[in-house]
C-alpha positions in Angstrom: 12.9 -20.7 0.4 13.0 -23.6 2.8 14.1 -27.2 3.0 12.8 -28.0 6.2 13.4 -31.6 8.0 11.5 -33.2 5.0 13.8 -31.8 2.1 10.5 -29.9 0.3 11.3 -26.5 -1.0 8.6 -23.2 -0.5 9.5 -20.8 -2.9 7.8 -17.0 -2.5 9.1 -14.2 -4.6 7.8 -10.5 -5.0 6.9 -9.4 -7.9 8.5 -6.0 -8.9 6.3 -2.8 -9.1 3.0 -4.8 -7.0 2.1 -6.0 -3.7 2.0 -9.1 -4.7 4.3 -12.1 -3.9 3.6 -15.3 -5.9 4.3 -18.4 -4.4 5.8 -22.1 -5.6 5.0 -25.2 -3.7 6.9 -28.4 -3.2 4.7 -30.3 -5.3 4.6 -27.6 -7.8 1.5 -25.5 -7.5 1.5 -22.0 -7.9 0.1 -19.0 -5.4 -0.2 -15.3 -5.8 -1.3 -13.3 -2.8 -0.8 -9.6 -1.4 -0.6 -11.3 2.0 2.2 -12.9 3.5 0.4 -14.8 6.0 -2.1 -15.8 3.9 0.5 -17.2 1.5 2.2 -19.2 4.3 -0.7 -20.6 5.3 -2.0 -21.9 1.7 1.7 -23.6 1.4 1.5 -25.7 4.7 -2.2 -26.4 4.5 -1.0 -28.9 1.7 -2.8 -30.2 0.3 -5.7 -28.1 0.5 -6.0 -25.6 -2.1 -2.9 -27.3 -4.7 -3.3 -28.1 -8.0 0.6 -29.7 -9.0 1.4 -28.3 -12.3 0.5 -30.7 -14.9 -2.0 -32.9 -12.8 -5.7 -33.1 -12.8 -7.9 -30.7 -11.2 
């Protein structure tokens, strides 16, 4: 998890028993990936990719 300069929180946990990590955005949109770097890159392309939880496709 990270705050960075602008006070937005990344959240990436692992899921038990799998490869895969799933990962929580700032604005609220939600991630699952085997690859780290592929995970990293979908949270900082924002906001390319994000649907916020509860918004409008």
């Amino acid at each position: 998890m990270s705050t960075g300069d602008t006070g937005e929180i990344y959240r990436v946990d692992w899921l038990p028993g799998t490869d895969v990590l799933h990962g929580t955005c700032h604005c609220g949109a939600e991630h699952a990936s085997q690859d780290p770097v592929e995970m990293w890159e979908w949270m900082l392309g924002h906001p390319e990719g994000h649907r916020p939880l509860g918004g409008t496709p």
